[in-house]
Backbone and ligand atoms as CSV (ligand in chain L), in Angstrom:
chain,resi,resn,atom,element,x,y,z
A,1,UNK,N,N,118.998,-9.839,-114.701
A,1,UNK,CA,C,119.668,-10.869,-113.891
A,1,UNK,C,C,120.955,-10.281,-113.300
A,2,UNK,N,N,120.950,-10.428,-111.855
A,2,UNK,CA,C,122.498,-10.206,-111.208
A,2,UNK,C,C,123.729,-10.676,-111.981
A,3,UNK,N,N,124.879,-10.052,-112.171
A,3,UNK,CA,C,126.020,-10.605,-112.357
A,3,UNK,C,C,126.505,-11.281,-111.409
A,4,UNK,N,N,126.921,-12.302,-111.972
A,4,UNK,CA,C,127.469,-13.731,-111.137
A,4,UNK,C,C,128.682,-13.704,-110.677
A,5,UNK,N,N,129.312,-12.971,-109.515
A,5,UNK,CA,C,130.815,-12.610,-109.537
A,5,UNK,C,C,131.698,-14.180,-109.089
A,6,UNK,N,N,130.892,-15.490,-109.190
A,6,UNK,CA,C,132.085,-16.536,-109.066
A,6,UNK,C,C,132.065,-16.716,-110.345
A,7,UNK,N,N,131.802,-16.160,-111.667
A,7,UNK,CA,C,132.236,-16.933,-112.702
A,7,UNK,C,C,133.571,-16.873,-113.413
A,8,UNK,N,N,133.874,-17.476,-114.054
A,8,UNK,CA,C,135.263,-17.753,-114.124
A,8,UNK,C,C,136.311,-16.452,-114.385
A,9,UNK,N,N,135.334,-15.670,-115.569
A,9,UNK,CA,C,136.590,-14.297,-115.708
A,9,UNK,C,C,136.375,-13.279,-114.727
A,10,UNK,N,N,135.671,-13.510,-113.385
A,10,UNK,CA,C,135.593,-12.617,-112.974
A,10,UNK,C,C,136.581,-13.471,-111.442
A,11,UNK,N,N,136.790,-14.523,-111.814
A,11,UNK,CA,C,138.203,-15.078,-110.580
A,11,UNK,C,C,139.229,-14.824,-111.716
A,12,UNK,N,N,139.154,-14.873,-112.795
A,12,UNK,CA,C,140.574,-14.495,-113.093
A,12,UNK,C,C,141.195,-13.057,-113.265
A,13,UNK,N,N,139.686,-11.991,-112.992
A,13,UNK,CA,C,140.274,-10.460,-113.042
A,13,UNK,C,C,140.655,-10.477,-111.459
A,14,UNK,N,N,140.440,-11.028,-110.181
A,14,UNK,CA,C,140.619,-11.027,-109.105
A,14,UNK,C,C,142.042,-11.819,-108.719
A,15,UNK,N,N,142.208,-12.220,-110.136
A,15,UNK,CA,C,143.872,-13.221,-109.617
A,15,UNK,C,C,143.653,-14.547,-108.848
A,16,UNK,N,N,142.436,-14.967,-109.245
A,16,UNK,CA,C,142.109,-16.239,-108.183
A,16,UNK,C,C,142.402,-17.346,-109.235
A,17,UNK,N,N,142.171,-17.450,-110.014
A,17,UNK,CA,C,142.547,-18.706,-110.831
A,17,UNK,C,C,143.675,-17.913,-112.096
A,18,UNK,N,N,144.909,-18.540,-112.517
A,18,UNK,CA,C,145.646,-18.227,-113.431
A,18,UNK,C,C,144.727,-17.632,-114.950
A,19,UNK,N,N,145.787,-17.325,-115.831
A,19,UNK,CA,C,145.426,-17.070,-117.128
A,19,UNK,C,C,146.990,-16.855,-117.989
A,20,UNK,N,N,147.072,-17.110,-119.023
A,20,UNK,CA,C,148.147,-17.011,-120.335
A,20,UNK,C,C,147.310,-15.649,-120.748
A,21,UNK,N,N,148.587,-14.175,-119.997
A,21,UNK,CA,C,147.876,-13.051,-120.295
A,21,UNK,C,C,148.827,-12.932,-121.580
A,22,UNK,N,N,147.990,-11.935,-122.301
A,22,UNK,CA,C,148.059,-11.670,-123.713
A,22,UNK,C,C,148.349,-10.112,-123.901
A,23,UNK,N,N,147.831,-9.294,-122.794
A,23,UNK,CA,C,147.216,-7.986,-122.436
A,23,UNK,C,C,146.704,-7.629,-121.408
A,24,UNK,N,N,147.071,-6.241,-121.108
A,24,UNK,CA,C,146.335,-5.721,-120.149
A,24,UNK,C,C,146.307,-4.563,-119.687
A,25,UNK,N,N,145.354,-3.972,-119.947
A,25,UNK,CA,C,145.137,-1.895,-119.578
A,25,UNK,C,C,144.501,-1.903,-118.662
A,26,UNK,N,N,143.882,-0.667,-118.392
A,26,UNK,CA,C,142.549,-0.477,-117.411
A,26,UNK,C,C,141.694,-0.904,-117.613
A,27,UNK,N,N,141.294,-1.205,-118.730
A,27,UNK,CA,C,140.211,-1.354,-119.645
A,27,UNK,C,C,139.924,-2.908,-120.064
A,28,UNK,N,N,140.710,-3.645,-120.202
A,28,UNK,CA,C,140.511,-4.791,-120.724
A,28,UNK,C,C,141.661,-6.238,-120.306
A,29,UNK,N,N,141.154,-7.117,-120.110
A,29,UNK,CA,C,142.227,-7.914,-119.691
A,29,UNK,C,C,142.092,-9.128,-121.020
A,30,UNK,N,N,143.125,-9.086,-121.702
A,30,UNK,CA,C,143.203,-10.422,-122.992
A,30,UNK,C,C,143.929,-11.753,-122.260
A,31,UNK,N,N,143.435,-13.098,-122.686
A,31,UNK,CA,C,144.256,-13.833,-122.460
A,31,UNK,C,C,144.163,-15.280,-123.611
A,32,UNK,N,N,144.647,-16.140,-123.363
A,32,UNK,CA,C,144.840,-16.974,-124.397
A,32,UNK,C,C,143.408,-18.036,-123.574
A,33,UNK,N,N,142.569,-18.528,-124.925
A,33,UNK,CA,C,141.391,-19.777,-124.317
A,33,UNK,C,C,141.690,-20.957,-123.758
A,34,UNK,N,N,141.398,-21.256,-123.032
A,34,UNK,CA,C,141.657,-22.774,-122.871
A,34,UNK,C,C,141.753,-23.738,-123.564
A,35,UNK,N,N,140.415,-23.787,-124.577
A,35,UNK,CA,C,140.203,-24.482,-125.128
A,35,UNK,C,C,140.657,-24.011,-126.517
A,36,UNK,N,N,141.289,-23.847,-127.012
A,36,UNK,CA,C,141.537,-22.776,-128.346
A,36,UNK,C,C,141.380,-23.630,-129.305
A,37,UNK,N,N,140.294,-23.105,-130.062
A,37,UNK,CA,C,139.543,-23.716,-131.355
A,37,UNK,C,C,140.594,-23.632,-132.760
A,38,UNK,N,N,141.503,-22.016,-132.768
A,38,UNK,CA,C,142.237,-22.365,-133.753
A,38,UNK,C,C,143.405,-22.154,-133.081
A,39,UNK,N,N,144.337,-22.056,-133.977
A,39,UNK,CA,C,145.825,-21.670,-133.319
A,39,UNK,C,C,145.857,-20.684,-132.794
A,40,UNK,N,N,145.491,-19.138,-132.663
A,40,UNK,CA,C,145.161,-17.862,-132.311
A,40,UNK,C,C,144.135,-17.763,-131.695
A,41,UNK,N,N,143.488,-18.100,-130.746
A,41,UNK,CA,C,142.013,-18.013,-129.706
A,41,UNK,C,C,142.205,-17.137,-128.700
A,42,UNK,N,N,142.142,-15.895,-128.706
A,42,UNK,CA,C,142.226,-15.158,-127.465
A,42,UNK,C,C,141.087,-14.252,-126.885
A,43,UNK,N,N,140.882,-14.556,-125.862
A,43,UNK,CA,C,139.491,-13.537,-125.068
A,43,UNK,C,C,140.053,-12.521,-124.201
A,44,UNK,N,N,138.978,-11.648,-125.209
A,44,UNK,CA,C,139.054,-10.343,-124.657
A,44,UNK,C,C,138.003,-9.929,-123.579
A,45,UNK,N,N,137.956,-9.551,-121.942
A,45,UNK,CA,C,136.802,-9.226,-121.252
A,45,UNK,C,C,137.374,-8.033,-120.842
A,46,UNK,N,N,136.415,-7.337,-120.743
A,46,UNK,CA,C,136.395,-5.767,-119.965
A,46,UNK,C,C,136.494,-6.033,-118.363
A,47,UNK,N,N,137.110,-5.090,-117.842
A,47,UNK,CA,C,137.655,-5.205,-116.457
A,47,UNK,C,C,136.212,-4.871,-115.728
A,48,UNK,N,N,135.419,-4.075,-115.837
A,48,UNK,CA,C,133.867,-4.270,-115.207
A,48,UNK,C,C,132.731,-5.261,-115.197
A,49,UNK,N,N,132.423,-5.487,-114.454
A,49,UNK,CA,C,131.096,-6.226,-114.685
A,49,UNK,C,C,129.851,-6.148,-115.048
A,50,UNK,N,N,130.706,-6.712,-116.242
A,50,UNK,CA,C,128.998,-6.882,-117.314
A,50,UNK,C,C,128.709,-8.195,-117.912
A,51,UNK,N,N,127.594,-8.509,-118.048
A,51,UNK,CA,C,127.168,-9.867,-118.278
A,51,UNK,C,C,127.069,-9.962,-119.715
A,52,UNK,N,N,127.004,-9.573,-120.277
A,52,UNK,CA,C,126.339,-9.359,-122.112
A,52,UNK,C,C,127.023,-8.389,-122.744
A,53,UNK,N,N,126.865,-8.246,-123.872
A,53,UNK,CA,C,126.994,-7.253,-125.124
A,53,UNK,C,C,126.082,-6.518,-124.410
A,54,UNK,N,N,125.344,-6.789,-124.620
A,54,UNK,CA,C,124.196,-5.823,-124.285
A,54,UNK,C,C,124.176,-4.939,-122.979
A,55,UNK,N,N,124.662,-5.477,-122.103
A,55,UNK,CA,C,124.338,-5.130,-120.573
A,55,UNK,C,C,125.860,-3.913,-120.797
A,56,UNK,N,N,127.009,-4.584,-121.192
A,56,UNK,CA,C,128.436,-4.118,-121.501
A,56,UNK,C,C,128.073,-2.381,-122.214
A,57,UNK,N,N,126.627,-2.123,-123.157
A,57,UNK,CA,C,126.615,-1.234,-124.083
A,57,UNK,C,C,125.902,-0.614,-123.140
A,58,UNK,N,N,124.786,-1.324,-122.425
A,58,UNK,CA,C,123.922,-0.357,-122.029
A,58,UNK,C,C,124.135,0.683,-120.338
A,59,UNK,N,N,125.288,-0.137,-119.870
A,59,UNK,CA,C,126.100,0.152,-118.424
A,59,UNK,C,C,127.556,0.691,-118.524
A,60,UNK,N,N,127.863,0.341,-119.380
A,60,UNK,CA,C,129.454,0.489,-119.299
A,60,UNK,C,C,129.640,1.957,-120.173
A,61,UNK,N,N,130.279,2.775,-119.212
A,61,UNK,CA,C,130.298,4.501,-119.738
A,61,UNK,C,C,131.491,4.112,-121.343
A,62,UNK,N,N,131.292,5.633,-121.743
A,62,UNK,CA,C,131.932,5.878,-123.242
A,62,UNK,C,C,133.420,5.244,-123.344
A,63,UNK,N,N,133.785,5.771,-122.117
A,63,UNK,CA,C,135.155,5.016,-121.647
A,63,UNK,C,C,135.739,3.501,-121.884
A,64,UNK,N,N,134.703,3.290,-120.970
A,64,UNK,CA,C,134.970,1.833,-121.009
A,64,UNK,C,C,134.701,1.280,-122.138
A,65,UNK,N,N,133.828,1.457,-122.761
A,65,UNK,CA,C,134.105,0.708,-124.620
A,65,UNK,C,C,134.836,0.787,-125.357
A,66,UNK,N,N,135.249,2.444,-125.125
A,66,UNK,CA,C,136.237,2.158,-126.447
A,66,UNK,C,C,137.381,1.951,-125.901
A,67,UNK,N,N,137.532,2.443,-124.256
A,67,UNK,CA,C,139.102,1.323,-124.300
A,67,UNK,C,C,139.202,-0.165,-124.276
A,68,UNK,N,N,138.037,-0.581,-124.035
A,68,UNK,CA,C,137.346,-2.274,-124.299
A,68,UNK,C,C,138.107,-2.483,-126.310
A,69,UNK,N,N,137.203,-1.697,-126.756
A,69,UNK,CA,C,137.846,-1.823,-128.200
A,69,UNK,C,C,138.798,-1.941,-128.609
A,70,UNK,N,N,139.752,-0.628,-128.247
A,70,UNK,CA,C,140.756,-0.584,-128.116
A,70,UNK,C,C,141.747,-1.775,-127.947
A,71,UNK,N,N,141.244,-2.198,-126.684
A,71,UNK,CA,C,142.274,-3.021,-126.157
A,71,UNK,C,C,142.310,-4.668,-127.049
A,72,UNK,N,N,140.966,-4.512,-127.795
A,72,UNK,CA,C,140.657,-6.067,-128.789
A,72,UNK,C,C,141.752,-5.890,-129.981
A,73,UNK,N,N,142.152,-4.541,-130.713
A,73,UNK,CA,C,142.747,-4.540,-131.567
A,73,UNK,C,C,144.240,-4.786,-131.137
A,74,UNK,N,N,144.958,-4.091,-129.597
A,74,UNK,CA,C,146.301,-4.127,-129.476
A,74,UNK,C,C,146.149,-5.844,-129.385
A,75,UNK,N,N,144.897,-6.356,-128.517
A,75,UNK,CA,C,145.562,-7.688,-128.490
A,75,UNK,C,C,145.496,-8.535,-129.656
A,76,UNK,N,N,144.875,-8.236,-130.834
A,76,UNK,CA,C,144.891,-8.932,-132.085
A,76,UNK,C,C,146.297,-8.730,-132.452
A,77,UNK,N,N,146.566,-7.064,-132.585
A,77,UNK,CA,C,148.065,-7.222,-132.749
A,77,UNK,C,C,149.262,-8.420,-132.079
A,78,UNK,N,N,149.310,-8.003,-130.603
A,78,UNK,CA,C,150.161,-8.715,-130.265
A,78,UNK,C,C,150.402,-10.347,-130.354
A,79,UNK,N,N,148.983,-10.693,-130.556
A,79,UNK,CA,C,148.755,-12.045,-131.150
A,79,UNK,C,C,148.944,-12.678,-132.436
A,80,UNK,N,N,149.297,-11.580,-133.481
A,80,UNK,CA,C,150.210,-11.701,-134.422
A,80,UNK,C,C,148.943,-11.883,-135.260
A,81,UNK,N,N,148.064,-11.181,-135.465
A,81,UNK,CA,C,147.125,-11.764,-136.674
A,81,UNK,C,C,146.864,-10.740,-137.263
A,82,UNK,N,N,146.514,-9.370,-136.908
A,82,UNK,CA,C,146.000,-7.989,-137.574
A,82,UNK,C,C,146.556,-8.121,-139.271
A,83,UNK,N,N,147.825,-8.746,-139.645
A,83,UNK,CA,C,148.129,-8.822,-140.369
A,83,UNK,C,C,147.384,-9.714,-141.733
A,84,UNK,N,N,147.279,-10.991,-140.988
A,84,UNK,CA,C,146.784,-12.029,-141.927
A,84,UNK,C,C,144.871,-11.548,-141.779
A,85,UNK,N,N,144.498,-11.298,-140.561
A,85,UNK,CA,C,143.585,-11.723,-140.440
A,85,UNK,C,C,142.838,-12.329,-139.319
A,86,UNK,N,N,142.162,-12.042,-139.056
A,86,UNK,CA,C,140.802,-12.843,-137.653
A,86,UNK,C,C,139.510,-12.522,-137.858
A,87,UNK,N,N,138.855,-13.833,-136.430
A,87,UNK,CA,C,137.198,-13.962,-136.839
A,87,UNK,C,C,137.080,-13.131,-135.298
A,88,UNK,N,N,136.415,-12.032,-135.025
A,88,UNK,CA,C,135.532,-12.110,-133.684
A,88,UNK,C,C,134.546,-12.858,-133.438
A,89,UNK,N,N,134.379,-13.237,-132.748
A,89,UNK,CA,C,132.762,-13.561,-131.951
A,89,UNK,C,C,132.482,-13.362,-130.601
A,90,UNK,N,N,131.243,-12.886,-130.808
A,90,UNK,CA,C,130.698,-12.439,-129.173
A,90,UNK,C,C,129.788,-13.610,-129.187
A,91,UNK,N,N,129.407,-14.535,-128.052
A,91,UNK,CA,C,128.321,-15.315,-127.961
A,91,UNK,C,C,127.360,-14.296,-126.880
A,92,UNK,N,N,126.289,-14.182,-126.679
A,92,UNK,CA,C,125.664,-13.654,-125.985
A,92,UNK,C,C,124.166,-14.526,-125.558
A,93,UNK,N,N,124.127,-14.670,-124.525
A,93,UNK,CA,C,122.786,-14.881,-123.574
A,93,UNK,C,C,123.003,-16.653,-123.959
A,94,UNK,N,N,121.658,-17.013,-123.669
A,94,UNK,CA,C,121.904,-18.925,-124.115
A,94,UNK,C,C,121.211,-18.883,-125.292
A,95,UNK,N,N,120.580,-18.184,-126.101
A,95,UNK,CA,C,120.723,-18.698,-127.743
A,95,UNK,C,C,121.820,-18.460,-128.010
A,96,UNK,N,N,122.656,-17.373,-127.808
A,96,UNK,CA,C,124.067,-17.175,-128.332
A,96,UNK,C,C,125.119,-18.470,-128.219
A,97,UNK,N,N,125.068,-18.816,-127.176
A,97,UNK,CA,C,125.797,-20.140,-126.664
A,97,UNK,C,C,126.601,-19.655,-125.569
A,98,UNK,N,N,126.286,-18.159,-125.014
A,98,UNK,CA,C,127.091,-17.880,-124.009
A,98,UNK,C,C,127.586,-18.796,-123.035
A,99,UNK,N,N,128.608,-19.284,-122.764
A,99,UNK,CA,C,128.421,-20.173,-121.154
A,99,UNK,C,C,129.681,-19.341,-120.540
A,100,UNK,N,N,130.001,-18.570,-120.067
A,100,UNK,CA,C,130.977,-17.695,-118.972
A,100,UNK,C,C,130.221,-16.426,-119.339
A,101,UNK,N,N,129.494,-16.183,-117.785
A,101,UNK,CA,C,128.749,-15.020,-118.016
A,101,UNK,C,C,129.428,-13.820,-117.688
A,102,UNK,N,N,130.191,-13.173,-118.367
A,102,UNK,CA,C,131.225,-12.035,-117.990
A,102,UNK,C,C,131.168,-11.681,-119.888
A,103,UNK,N,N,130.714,-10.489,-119.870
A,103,UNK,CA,C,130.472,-10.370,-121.774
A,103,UNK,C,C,132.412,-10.702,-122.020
A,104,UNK,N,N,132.613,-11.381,-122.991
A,104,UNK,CA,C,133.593,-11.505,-123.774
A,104,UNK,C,C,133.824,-11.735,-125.519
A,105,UNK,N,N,135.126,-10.910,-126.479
A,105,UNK,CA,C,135.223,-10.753,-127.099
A,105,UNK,C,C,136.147,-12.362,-128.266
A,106,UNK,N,N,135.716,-12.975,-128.384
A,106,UNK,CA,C,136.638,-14.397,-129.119
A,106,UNK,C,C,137.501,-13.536,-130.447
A,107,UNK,N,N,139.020,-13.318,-130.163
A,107,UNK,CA,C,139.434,-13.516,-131.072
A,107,UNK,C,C,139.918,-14.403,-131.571
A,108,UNK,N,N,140.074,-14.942,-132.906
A,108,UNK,CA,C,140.004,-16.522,-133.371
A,108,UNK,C,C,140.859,-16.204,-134.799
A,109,UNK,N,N,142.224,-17.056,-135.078
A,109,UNK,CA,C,142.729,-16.717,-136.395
A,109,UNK,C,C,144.224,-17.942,-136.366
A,110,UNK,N,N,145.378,-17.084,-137.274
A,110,UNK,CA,C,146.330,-17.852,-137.238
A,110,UNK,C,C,146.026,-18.344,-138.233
A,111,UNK,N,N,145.537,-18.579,-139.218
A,111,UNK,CA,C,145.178,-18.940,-140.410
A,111,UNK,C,C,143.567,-19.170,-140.857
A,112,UNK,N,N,143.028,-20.056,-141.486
A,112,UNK,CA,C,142.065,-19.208,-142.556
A,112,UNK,C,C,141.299,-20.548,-141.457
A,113,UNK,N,N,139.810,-18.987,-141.001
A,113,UNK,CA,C,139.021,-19.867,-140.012
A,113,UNK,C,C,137.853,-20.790,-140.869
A,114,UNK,N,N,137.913,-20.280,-142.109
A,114,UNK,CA,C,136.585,-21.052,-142.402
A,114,UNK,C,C,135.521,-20.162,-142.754
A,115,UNK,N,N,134.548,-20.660,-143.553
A,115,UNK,CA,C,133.429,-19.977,-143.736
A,115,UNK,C,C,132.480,-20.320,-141.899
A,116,UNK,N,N,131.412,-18.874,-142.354
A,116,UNK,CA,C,130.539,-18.864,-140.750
A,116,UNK,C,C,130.013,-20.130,-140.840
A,117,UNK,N,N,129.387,-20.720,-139.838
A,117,UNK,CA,C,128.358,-22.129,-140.235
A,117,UNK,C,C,126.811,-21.627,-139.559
A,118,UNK,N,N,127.354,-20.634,-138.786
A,118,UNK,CA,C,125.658,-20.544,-137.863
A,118,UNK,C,C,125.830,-19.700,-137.243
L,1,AMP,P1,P,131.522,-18.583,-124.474
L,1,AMP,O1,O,130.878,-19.836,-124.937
L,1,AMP,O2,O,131.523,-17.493,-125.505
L,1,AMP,O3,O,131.007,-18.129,-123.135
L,1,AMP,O4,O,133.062,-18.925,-124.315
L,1,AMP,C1,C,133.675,-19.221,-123.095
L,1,AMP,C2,C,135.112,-19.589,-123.408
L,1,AMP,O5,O,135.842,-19.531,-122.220
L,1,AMP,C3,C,135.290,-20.998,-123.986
L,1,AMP,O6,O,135.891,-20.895,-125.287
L,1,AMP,C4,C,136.205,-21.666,-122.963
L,1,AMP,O7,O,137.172,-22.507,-123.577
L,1,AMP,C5,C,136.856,-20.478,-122.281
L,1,AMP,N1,N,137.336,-20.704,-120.920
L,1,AMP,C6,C,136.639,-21.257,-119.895
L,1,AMP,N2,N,137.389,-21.278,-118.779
L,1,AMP,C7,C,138.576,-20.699,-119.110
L,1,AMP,C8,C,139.782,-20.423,-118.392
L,1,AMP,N3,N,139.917,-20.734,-117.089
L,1,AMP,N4,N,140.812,-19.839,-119.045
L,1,AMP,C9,C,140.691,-19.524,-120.351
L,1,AMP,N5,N,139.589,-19.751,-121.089
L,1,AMP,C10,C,138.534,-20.347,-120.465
């Protein structure tokens, strides 16, 4: 499937709609969720276009991952959790529950998230 370039993180790597940035390299742009599930909710997307985990692993050169990686840990740091603690989650495709098709990284913390449920 084509990547969908009106979807939302891909107007906000273009500067078309705002974001509460968190971070930002070549590699990765962090910002705070909208909807933030805990006190600490921040998404991490890679500055290329990729739709999935998957698509992200199977397109995106050596580079781009691990400064993708990279850039998940400075922004855990700066988000003040590396210390206590955080949950990642990747949702991927629609069993995953993906809905913003631009692969992204959920960091989720600020205190104790809970056991997984599903
Ligand atoms: P997912 O279900 O993994 O695709 O998660 C998409 C996430 O994007 C949700 O947690 C939304 O709250 C978040 N989101 C959607 N639009 C925006 C936006 N404009 N700025 C920040 N976060 C957003």
């Amino acid at each position: 499937m084509a990547y969908d370039t009106d979807n939302v993180f891909a107007k906000i790597l273009r500067g078309e709609i705002p974001s509460a940035k968190v971070y930002e390299d070549d590699f990765a742009l962090a910002f705070n969720d909208i909807g933030a599930a805990r006190p600490v909710h921040v998404l991490v997307i890679p500055k290329g276009a990729y739709e999935t985990q998957s698509d992200f692993i199977a397109n995106g050169s050596d580079a781009e991952v691990l400064g993708f990686w990279r850039a998940v840990s400075v922004a855990a740091d700066l988000a003040g959790v590396t210390d206590g603690g955080y949950r990642l989650i990747v949702n991927t495709g629609e069993d995953g529950g993906q809905e913003v098709p631009h692969f992204h990284v959920h960091i989720l913390g600020g205190g104790p998230v809970g056991r997984m449920v599903s």
